[in-house]
N, C-alpha and C positions, 0 to 999 in steps of 0.2 A: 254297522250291520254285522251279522253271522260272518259272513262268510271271511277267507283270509285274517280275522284277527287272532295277532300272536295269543302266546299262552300267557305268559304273565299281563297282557292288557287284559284278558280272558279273566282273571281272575278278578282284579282290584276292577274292574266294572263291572262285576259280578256282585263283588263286595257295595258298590255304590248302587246297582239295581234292587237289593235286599234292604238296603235303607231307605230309597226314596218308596219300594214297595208298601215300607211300613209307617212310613210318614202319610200314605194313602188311607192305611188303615186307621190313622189317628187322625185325620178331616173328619173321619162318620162318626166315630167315638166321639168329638169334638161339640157334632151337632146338639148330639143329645146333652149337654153340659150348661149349667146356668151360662142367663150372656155376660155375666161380668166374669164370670171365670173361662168362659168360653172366648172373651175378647183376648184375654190373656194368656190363651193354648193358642188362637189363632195364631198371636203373634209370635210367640215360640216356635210352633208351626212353619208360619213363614219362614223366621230368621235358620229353621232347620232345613228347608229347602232349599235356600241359597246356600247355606255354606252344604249341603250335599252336593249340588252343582257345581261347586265353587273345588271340593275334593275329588270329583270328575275331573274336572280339568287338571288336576295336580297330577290325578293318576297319570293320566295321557301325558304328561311332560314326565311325569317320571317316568313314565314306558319307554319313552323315544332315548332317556339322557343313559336310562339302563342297558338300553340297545346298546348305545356307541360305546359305553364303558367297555361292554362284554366283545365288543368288536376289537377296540384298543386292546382287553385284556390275550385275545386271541394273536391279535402280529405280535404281542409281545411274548409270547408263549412258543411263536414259531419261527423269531429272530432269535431266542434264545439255544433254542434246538438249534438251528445253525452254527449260532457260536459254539456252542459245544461242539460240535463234528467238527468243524475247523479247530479247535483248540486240540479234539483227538490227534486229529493228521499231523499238528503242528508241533505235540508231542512227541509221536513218532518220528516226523525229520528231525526237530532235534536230539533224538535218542541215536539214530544214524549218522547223522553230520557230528555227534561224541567219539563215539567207535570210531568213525574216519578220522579224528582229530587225531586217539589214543592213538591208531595204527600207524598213521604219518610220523606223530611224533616220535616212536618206537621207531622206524625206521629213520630217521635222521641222527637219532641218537647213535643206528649202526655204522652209518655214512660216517657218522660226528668219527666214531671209535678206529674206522677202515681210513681216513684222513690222516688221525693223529699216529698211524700206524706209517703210514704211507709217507708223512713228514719224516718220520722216526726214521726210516731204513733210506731216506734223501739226506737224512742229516749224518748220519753214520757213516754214508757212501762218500758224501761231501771231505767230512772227516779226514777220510781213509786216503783220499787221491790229495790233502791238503800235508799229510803227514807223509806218504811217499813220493809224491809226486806223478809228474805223468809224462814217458817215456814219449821224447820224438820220435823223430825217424832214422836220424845219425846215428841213438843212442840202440835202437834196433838193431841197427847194419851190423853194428861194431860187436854189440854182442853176442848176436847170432854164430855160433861155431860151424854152418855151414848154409847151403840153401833150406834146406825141410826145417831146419830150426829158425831159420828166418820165418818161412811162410807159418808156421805154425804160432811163433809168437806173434806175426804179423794179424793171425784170426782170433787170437787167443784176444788184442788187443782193439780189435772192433767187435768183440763178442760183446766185449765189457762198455764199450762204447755203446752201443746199440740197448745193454743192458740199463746203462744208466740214462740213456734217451728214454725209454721207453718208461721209467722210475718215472720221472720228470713229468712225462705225459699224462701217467696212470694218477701222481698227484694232481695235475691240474683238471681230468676227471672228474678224481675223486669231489674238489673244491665246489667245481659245478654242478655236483648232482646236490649236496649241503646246498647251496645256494638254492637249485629249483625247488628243494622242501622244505627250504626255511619258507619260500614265497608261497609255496602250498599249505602250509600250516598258517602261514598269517590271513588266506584268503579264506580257508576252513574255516578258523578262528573269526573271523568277521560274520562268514553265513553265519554261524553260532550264533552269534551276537545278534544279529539282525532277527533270526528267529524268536529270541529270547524276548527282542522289545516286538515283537508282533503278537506272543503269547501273553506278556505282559498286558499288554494293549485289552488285546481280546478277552480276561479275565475282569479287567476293570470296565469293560461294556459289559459283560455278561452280568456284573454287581450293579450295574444302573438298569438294566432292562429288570433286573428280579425286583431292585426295589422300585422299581417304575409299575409292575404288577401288584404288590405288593400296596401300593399308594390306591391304585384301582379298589385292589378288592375293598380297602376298608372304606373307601367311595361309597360301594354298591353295597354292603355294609349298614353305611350310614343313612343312606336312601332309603334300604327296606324298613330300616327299625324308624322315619321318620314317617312314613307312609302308615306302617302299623299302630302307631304313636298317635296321629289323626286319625286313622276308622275307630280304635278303642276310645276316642274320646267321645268321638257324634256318636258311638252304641250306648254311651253312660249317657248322655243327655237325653238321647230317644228314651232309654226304657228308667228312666228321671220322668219324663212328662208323661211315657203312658201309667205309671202308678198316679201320675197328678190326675188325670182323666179319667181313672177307675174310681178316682174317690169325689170325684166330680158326681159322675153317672150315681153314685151307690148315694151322696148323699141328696139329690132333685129327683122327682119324679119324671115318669118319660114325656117331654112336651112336645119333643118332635116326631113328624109324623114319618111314616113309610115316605111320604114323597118328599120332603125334607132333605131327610136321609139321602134321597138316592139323586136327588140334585145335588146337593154337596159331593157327593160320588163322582157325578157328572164333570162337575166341573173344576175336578181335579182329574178325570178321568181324560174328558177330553179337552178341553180348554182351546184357546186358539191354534190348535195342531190337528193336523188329519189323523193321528193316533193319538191316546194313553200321553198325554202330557209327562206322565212321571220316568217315562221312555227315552222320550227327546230330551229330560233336565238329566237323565243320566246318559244320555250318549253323547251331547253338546255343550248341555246347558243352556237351549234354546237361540243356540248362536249360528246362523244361517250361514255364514262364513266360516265354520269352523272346521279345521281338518286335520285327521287321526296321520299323525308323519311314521306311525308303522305302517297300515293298511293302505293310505292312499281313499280313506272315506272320507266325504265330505259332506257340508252341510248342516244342518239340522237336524237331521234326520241320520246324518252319518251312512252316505250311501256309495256303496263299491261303484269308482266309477262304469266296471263291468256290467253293473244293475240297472245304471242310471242310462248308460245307452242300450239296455234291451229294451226300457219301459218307453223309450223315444227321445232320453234329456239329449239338448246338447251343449258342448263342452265339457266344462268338470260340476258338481253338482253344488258346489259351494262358491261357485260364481253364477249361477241362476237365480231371476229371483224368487222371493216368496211363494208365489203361486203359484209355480212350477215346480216347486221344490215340494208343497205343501199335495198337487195334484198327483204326482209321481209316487209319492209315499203313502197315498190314498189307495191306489192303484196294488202298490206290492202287499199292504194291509189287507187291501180283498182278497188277494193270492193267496197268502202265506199266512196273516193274523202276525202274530206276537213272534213267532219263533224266526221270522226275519230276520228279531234285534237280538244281541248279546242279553240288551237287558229286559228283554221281553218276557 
């Protein structure tokens, strides 16, 4: 029915209400036709009306399989937006954990130079007390020429002692701060790395979601041009048998009557449906059980189950039977007439 059907089911049932309409018009055409050539429109006829019902139902499977493509196509469109943002961010720390590497490194290097410096004036100092030696206490007394010269060499000689502790100390500092940014640059150095294989990572999902979309569209692609592929064929056959029915009609005279005519009308009009048979063979295909998996219509008659319980159905309208289905749709026909259906 009308109401809630998507737009692309909207159309290729549109497309299939315009064929079975004119497969209508070629029953009357038909009547007026000799009967040996008239048996043989019939049966074209016929074989036209099933495979029209028969591309009804394609459509409607192609409607639902086009839905989920475009849904699929959709999280992949908005998993790939994510990974980009995450691959942004993951640019940026790694552009920051770089600079933090250089600078560390940079400074270790001055540590490295403030060490080798710091060895240098330990080993010189070493040197110097190995080539003079290092005065006791005796050798103090002795050469002291009085007291003030004693205590003065005596400070002069923990000056240098103290000087050279403190050398001593400054190197084994220095050693340990080298040491805390070598451990700092190797932990940098690892974050780097760890970023790197998470960027990695995330470039090579973002290459399978694209061709994963990608796969989709020539899917939906392939769908449309196979869908369009079948309406263009049943339009060449149709207007194939009505040139055959024109030259029918042009070469017999007219032997059928007005009411002929309009029973053949009749009974393509209505046929065992409470409406336009050629309504129900495009909205079902006369399949009482049939149901639209976009709209949620069912039926025969393809009825919103919203419709179906204002009219008094109960349950869903494609588990009812026949003459429930058949009364209800009788009912909305008085309502409404034709403009109910899509393909009205």
């Amino acid at each position: 029915m009308r109401p809630l059907e998507p737009r692309k089911h909207f159309l290729g049932i549109c497309a299939a209400a315009s064929l079975c309409a004119l497969l209508a018009v070629l029953v009357v055409c038909a009547g007026s036709a000799d009967a040996t050539k008239a048996g043989s429109l019939e049966a074209k006829l016929a074989n036209g009306r099933d495979e029209a019902s028969s591309l009804s139902s394609q459509l409607q499977a192609t409607t639902a399989e086009l839905a989920n493509a475009e849904a699929e196509a959709a999280k992949a469109q908005a998993r790939e937006e994510r990974l980009s943002a995450m691959l942004a961010t993951g640019r940026e720390r790694a552009a920051e954990l770089a600079q933090k590497l250089r600078a560390t490194r940079h400074h270790l290097e001055v540590e490295k130079a403030r060490l080798r410096r710091s060895r240098q004036v330990l080993a010189d100092r070493l040197v110097a007390i190995y080539e003079s030696g290092t005065p006791d206490t005796a050798d103090l007394v002795f050469e002291s020429s009085d007291y003030e010269d004693f205590v003065a060499r005596n400070d002069y000689l923990r000056a240098i002692s103290e000087a050279d502790s403190a050398l001593a100390d400054r190197v084994a500092e220095v050693r340990a701060a080298v040491h805390r940014e070598v451990l700092r640059v190797g932990e940098l150095k690892a974050e780097a790395d760890a970023y790197d294989e998470r960027l990695e990572a995330a470039q090579a999902e973002i290459a399978s979601v694209r061709e994963a979309a990608e796969a989709a569209a020539a899917r939906l692609q392939s769908l449309s041009a196979s869908r369009e592929a079948s309406l263009a064929t049943l339009k060449s056959d149709i207007a194939e048998w009505v040139d055959q029915i024109q030259e029918a009609r042009a070469a017999e005279a007219r032997e059928a009557s007005e009411a002929e005519a309009e029973e053949e009308v009749g009974r393509w009009l209505g046929g065992p449906y409470s409406i336009p048979t050629y309504i129900v063979m495009c909205e079902s295909g006369g399949n009482y059980s049939a149901v639209n998996p976009s709209s949620g219509a069912g039926g025969a008659y393809q009825i919103l189950p919203s419709t179906w319980e204002l009219y008094g159905g109960q349950g869903e309208p494609q588990n009812a039977p026949k003459a429930e289905q058949d009364r209800i749709a009788a009912e909305i026909w008085a309502d409404s007439g034709p403009s109910a259906w899509v393909c009205g």
